[in-house]
C-alpha positions in Angstrom: 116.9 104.6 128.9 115.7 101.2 127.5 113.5 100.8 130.7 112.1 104.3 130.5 111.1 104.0 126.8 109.1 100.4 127.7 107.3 101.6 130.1 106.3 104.7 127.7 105.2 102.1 125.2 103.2 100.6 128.2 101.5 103.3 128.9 101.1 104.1 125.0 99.7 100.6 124.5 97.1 101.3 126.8 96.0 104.7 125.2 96.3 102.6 121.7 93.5 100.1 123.0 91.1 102.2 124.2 91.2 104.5 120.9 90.5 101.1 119.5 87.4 99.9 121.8 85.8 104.0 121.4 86.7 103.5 117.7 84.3 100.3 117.0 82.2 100.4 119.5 80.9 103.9 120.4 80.2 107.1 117.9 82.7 109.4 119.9 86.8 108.9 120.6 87.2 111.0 123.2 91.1 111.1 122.5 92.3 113.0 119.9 96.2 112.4 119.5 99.1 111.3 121.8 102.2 112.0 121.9 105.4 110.6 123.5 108.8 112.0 124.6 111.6 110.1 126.0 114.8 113.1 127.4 118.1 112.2 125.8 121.0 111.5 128.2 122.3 115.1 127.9 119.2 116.2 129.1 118.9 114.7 131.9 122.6 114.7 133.0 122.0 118.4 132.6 119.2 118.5 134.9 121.6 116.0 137.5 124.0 119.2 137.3 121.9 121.8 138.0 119.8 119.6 140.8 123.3 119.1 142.3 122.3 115.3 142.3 124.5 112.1 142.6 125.0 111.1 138.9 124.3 107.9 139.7 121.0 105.3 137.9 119.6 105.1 141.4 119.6 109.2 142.0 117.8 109.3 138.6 115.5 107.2 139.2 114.6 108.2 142.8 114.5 112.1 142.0 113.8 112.6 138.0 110.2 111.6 137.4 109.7 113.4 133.9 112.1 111.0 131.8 109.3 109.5 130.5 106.3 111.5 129.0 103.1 110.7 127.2 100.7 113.7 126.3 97.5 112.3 125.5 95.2 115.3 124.0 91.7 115.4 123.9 88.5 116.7 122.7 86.7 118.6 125.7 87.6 119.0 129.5 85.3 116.1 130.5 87.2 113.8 128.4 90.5 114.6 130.2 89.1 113.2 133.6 87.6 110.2 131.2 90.3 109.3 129.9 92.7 109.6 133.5 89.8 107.3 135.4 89.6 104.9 132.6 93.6 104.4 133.2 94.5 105.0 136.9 91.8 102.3 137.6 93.9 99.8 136.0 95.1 97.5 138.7 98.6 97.1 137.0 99.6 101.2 137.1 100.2 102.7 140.3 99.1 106.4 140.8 101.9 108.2 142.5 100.7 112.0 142.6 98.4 114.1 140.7 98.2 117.8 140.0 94.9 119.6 138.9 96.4 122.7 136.8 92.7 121.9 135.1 90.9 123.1 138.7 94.3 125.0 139.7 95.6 127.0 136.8 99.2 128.4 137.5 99.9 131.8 137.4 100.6 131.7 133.6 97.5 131.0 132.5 99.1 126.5 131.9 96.1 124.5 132.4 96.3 120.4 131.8 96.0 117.1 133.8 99.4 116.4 135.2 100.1 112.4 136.9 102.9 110.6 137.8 102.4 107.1 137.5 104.3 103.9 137.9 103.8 100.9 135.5 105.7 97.4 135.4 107.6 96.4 133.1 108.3 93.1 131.9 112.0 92.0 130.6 113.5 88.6 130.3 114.7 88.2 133.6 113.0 90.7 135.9 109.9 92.8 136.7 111.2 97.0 136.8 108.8 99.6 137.8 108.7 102.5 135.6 107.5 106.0 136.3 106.2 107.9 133.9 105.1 111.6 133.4 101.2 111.2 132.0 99.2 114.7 130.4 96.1 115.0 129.5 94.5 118.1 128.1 92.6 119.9 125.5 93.1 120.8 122.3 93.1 124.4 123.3 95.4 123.6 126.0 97.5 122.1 123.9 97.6 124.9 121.2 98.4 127.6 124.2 101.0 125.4 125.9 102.6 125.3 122.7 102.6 128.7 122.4 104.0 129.2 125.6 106.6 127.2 124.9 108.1 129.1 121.8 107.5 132.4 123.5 109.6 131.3 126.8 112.0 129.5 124.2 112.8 132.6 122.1 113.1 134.8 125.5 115.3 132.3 127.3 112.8 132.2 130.4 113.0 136.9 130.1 109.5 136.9 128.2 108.7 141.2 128.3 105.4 141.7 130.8 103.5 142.5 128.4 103.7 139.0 126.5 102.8 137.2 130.1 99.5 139.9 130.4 98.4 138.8 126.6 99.5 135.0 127.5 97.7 134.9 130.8 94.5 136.6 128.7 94.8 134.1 126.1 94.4 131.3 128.1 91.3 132.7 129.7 90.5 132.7 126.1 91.0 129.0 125.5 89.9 128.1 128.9 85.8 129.4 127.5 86.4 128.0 124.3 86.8 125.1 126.1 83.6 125.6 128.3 81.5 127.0 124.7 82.5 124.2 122.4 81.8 121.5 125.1 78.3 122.7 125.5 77.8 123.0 122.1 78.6 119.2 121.5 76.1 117.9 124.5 73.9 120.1 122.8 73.9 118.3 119.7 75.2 115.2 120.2 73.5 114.8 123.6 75.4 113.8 127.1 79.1 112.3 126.6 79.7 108.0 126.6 77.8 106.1 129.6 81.0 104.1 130.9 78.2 101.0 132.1 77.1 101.0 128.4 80.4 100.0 126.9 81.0 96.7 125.0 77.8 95.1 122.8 74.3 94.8 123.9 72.8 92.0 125.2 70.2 91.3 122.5 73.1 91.6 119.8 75.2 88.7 121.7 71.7 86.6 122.1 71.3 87.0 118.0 74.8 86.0 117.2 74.4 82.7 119.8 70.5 81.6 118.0 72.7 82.1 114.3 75.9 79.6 115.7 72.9 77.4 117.2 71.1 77.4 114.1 74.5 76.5 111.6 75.1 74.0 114.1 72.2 72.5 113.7 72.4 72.3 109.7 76.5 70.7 110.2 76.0 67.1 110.1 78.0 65.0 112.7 
């Protein structure tokens, strides 16, 4: 478990930075919130039992990918895919599969960025690879999911038709919302972050070199 939840922070330290670099150096964070989840030991010993799997460390490992989960929420639909290229480019996280419910919707109506990825992590006397369940979506994705989730929760997986009709309608629902309030932003704030603009200009980096030249120049030596 102590594995699992490093590589979560991993993962969550890498979220952390780039909220930071958006934060001071561009007018828009394209994340909104994250959110971790680490399953207790009963939960996944339950899921060992009805997998009929060997309740062994290596079985876990090799067959229960979802022990470890960050959610990462964000504003529009064109900052999920921003935010997954930004970190499955990192050369030290290893992609293992992705699934589109963004493009590919289940039958429900559940849309978000689904990726299993595979981080190192460092302890005192080894290197361990960690996998660990990534989500991105929106904030109307998120508010249906959430939904969802308390519907199928008080039903015990029984939710009446009628519920699944409305859900499935709903998340139409959220899906334009999604399409409306993104257009409305490009067309106010203009197009999204230019990922070859990031970091300081040049002529700011050329004015703070001529001011350490020029205080050099006054220090006596």
């Amino acid at each position: 478990m102590m594995e699992y939840k490093f590589g979560m922070d991993e993962i969550e330290t890498k979220i952390s930075i780039l909220q930071e670099e958006f934060t001071h150096l561009h007018d828009y964070n394209p994340i909104e919130h994250v959110l971790t989840r680490l399953k207790t030991p009963e939960s996944i010993l339950e899921k060992v039992r009805r997998r009929g799997l060997d309740p062994s460390f290596e079985a876990i490992r090799d067959n229960i990918t979802d022990v470890a989960g960050v959610r990462v929420t964000c504003s529009f639909v064109r900052d999920v895919y921003q935010v997954y290229d930004m970190l499955s480019s990192q050369p030290d996280l290893e992609v293992l599969s992705v699934k589109d419910y963004i493009e590919h919707p289940k039958e429900n109506g559940y849309r978000s960025l689904h990726g299993l990825v595979r981080v190192p992590v460092h302890l005192s006397d080894r290197v361990v690879p960690v996998t660990v369940e990534l989500q991105l979506r929106t904030v109307a994705m998120d508010f249906w999911a959430s939904l969802e989730h308390k519907i199928y929760y008080k039903y015990r997986d029984s939710v009446p038709a009628d519920l699944l009709i409305q859900l499935q309608d709903a998340a139409r629902t959220a899906a334009d919302l999604d399409d409306r309030m993104e257009r409305l932003h490009v067309k106010t704030h203009g197009e999204f972050v230019d990922r070859d603009r990031l970091g300081p200009s040049d002529q700011v980096v050329r004015q703070l070199q001529a001011l350490r030249e020029s205080k050099m120049r006054d220090r006596f030596v």
